[in-house]
C-alpha positions as CSV (number, residue, x, y, z in Angstrom):
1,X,11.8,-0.2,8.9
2,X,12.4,-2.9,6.1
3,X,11.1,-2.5,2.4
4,X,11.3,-4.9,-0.1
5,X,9.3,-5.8,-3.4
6,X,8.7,-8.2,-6.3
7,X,6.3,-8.8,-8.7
8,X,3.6,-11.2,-9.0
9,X,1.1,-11.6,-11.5
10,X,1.6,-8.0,-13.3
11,X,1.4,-6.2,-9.3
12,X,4.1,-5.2,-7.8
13,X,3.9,-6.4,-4.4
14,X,5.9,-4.1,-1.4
15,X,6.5,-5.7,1.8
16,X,6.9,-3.7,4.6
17,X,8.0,-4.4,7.8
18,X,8.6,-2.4,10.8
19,X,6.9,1.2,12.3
20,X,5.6,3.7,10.0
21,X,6.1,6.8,12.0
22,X,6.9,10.4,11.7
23,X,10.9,8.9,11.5
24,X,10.4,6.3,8.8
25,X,7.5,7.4,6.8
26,X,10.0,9.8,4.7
27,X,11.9,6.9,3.7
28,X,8.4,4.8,2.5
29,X,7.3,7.7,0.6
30,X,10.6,7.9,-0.9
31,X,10.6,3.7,-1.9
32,X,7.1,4.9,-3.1
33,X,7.2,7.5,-5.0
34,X,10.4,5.4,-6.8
35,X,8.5,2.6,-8.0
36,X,5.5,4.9,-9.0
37,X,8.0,6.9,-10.9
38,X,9.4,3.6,-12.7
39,X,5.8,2.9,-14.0
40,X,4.7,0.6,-11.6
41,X,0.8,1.8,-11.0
42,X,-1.3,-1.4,-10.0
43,X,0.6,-1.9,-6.2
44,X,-0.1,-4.3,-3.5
45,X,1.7,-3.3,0.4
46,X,1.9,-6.1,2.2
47,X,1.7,-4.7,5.8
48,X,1.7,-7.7,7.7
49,X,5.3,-6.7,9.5
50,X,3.7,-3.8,10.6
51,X,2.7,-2.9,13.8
52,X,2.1,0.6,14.4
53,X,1.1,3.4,11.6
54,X,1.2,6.9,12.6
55,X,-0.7,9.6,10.6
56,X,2.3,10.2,9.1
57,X,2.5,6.9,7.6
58,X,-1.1,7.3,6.5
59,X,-0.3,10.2,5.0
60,X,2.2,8.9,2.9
61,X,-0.1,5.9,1.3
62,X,-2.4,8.5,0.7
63,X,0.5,10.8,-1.2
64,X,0.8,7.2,-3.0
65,X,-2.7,6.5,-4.2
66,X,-3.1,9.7,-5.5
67,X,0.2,9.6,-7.2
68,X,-0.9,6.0,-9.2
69,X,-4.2,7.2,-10.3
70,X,-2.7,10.4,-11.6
71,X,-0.3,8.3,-13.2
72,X,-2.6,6.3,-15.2
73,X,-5.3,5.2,-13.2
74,X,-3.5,2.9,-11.3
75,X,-4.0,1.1,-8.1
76,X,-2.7,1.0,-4.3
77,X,-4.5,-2.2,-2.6
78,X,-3.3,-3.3,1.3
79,X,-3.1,-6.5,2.7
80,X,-2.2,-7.9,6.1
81,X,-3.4,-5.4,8.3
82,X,-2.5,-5.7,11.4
83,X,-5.0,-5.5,14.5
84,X,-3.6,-2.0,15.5
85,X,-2.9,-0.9,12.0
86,X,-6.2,-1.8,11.1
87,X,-7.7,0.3,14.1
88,X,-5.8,3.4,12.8
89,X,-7.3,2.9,9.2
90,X,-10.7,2.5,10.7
91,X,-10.8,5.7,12.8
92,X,-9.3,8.3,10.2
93,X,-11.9,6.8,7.8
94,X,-9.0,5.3,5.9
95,X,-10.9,1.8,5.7
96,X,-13.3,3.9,3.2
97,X,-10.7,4.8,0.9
98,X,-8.5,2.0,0.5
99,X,-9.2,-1.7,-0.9
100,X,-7.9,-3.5,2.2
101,X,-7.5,-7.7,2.0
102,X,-7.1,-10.2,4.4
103,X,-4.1,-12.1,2.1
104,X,-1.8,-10.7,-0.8
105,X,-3.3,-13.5,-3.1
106,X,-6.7,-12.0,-2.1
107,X,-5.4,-9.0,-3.1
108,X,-3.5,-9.6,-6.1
109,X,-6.9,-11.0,-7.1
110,X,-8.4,-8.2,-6.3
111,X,-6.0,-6.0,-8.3
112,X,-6.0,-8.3,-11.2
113,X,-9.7,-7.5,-11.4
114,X,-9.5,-3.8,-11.7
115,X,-6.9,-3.9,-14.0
116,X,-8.4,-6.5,-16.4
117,X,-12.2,-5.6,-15.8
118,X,-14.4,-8.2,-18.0
């Protein structure tokens, strides 16, 4: 598994690539709970180069989106979904709890939005 982030419009944006199993998921919650801990709280993961998510891996963004609204009512939004990612978030009910996007400029937009509410 491959991490690696940048920001983009105020959001910091983690790319992820690779499975997110019972192996690697440590290692995502570790990247994680870094960035949380250096202040970033409005987060975008950008799961396009993933193609399978265990619960473990679930588990982990959940750890995550707790972790940012405790922080300061931040934000974890997902984007690029794959098919069989998706599936996962869909059946442990997942879908319902993240803000999921089709794009990261969909959901940077998205993110801008509930930072900056008019």
């Amino acid at each position: 598994m491959e991490i690696h982030k940048h920001q983009q419009d105020g959001v910091l944006v983690v790319c992820i690539s690779g499975q997110v199993d019972s192996v690697t998921a440590p290692m995502l919650g570790d990247k994680l709970d870094s960035v949380i801990g250096d202040g970033h709280i409005y987060l975008v993961l950008d799961l396009s180069g993933v193609p399978y998510m265990s619960s473990a891996g679930l588990r982990v963004l959940s750890i995550a989106l707790k972790a940012v609204r405790a922080a300061g009512m931040g934000q974890v939004c997902l984007a690029c979904l794959t098919k069989t990612v998706a599936h996962a978030f869909r059946i442990s009910g997942f879908n319902q709890v993240f803000s999921i996007y089709d794009s990261v400029p969909q959901a940077i937009a998205g993110m801008v939005v509930q930072k900056y509410p008019s």
